[in-house]
N, C-alpha and C positions, 0 to 999 in steps of 0.2 A: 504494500500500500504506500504509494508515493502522493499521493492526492489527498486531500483531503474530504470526508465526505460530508452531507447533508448534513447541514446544522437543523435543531427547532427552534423556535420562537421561546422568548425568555417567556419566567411568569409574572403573571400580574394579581394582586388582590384580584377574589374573586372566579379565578380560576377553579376547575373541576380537576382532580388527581383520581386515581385511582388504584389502590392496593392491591398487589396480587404476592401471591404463595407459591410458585415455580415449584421452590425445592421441600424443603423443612418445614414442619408444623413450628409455629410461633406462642408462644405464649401472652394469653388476651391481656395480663395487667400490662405488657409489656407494648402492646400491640397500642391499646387503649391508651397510653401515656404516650407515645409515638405518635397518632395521630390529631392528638391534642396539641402536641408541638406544630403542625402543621397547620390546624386550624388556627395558631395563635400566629398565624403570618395571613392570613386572613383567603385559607384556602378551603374551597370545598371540598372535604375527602369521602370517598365513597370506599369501602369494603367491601370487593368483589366477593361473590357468595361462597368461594369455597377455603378462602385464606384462613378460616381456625380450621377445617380438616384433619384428621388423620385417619392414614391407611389403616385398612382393618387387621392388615398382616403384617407391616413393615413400616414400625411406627417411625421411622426416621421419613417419612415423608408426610407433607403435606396432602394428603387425600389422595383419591386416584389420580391417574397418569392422567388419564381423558379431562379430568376435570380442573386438574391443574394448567392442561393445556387451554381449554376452553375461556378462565378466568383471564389470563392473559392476552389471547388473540380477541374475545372481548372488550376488552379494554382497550386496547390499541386500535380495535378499528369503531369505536366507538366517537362519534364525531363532536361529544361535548367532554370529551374528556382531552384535558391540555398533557399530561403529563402521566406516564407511569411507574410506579416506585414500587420497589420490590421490600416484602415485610421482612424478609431474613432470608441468608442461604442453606447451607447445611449438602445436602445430596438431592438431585431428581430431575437436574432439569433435562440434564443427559438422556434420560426416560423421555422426555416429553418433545423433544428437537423435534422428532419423524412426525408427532401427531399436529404439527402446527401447520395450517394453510398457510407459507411463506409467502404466494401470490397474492393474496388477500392484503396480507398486511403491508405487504409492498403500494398496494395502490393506494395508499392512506399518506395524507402528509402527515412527514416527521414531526413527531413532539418528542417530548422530555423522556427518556428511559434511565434509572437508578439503579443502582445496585453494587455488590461487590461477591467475593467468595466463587462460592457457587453460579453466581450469575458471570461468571467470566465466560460461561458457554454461549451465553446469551449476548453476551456483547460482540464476540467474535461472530457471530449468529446475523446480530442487526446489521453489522460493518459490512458483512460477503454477499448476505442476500435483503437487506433491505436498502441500503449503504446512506445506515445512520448513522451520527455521530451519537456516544451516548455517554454516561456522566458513572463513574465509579467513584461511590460515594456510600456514605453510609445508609443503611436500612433503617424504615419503619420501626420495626420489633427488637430489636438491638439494642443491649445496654447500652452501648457509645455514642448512638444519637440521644435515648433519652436522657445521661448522667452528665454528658461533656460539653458544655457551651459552646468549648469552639471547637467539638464536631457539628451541631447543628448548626452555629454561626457562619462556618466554613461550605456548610453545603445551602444555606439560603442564601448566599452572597453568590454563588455560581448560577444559584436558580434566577434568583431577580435583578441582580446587577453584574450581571458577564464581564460589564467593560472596566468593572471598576477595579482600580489594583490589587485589592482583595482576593479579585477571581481571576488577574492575569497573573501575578510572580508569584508562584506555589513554592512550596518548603517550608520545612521545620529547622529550628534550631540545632537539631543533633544531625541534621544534615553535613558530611564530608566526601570529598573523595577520593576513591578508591584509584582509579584510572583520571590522571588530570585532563582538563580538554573542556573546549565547546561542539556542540553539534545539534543540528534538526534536523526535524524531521517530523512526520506525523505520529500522534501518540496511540500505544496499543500495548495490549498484555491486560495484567492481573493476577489472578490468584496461579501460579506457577503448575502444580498438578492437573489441573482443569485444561492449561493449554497445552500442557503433554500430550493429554488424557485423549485431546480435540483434535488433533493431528492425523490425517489419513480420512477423517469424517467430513462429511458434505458442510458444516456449521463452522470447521475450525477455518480459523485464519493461515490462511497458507504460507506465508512467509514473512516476516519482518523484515526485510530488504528497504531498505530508505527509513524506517523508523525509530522511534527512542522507546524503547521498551521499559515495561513496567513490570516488575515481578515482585513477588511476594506471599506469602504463606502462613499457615498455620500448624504447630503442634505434630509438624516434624521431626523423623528422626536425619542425621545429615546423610546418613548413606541414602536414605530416598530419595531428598535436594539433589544431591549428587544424580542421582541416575534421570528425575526428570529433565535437570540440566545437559545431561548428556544425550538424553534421548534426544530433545532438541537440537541440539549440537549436530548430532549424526544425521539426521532428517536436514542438514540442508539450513533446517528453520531461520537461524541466526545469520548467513548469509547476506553481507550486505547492511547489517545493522550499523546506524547508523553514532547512538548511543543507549545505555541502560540505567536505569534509575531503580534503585531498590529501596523497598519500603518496610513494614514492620515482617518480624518474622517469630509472632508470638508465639510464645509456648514450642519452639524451636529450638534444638541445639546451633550454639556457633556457627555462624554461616561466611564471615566474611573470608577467611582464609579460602573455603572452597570456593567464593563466589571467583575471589581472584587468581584462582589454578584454573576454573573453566571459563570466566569472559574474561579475563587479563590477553591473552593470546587474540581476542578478536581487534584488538589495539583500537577498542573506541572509547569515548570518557566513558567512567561509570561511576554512580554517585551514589553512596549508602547512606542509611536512615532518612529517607525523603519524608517519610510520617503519614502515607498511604498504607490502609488496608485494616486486617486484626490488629486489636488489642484495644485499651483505653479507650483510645480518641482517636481521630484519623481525620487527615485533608481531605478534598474533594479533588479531584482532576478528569476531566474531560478525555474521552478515548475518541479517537479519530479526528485533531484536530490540531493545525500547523504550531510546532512548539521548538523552542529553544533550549537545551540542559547546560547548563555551566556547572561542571561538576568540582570547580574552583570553588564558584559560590555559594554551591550546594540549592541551586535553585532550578524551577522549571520554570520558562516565563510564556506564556501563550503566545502565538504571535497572532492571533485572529480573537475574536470573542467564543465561548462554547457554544452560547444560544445567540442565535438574533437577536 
């Protein structure tokens, strides 16, 4: 992806969202306190009907496959609704890829799509066959939007004020780098095993070639890190990448030494703790959209807006 693609429209008070359950059952206080934060930006939120769901056999998911699938392509081609935000990750969306009418959702103008984790499938999804840009960012049902001010602060400023500095120069303070260097490129990645995972599948992103990749993970061990980064590696994938940005890697063992045995050799910047993804709190950053990394700075700086 050298291009960038379809922005949506920012939001506005008054706007209609809609909540969907791809992956994981969520929990309702958590759900409920998530959507209150939303209302108190002065948004309509609606709960798509099957997001408290759980499977009857395989409580790690959100309800059936069908209906997880259904709550989503619902919502997205639904023409009063500005924005869709995902209540939590966990596992499932993988299950639900084949049952979505991609055609469908293609002829709908772009809006707002959220998420992180698990929705990495989804994003690499919207990018290859819808070719949206979409927002990786924290979820609905997630302790880190409801506990951390400036995770919600971080991802209302991307939603309603795109242009403003706030939601162009991203980064954290524990930001440094690994690999020194500036580079752009269009922004893409996420949750690391997911785009393993996605590779060889009609949804994953076929290549990173021109881009600044985002990785980042949860409650790994390093020889798994290890082998998703290699499977990558081997596949091609990395080819051409342009820079990497690496974000939190909770409930992980030590990453950076391996990070710089397997992308040190692609000789492009790469910048650790950018302060994307698990744990605490987390930034917001736009996927599929022309960016800057100075891995000096330890910043990402947009070069375009995320939303209109």
């Amino acid at each position: 992806m050298t291009a960038a693609l379809r922005r949506p429209r920012r939001l506005v008070p008054g706007d209609r969202v809609a909540v969907v359950a791809p992956s994981g059952p969520v929990p309702k206080d958590r759900l409920d306190a998530g959507c209150e934060v939303l209302r108190s930006w002065g948004l309509d939120v609606v709960v798509m009907p099957h997001v408290l769901d759980v499977h009857p056999s395989f409580d790690y998911l959100a309800g059936s496959d069908a209906d997880r699938a259904r709550d989503l392509q619902d919502a997205w081609c639904d023409p009063s609704v500005a924005a869709v935000l995902c209540a939590r990750g966990g596992y499932g969306v993988q299950r639900v890829s084949s049952l979505i009418d991609w055609e469908a959702m293609a002829a709908v103008e772009p809006k707002v799509f959220v998420g992180y984790s698990d929705i990495t499938a989804l994003h690499s999804a919207f990018a290859r066959l819808l070719g949206v840009a979409t927002v990786h960012g924290p979820m609905v049902g997630t302790e880190a939007f409801v506990t951390s001010s400036s995770t919600a602060s971080a991802l209302r400023s991307m939603l309603f004020e795109p242009s403003s500095r706030a939601a162009r120069v991203l980064g954290a303070s524990s930001a440094r780098a690994l690999v020194p260097g500036v580079a752009s490129g269009v922004t893409v990645g996420g949750c690391l095993a997911l785009l393993a995972a996605e590779i060889g599948t009609p949804t994953g992103w076929p290549s990173a070639a021109g881009c600044i990749v985002l990785l980042e993970d949860v409650g790994e061990k390093a020889y798994r890190l290890d082998g998703f980064v290699t499977h990558l590696l081997r596949a091609g994938w990395f080819d051409g990448v342009a820079g990497i940005a690496l974000g939190s890697w909770h409930d992980c063992e030590p990453v950076e030494e391996l990070m710089l045995d397997r992308l040190g050799p692609l000789g492009v910047p790469i910048v650790t703790e950018l302060g994307f993804g698990h744990g605490p709190s987390t930034i917001t950053i736009p996927l599929g959209v022309p960016a800057t990394l100075d891995a000096d700075a330890g910043t990402l700086t947009l070069d375009a807006p995320a939303l209109t």
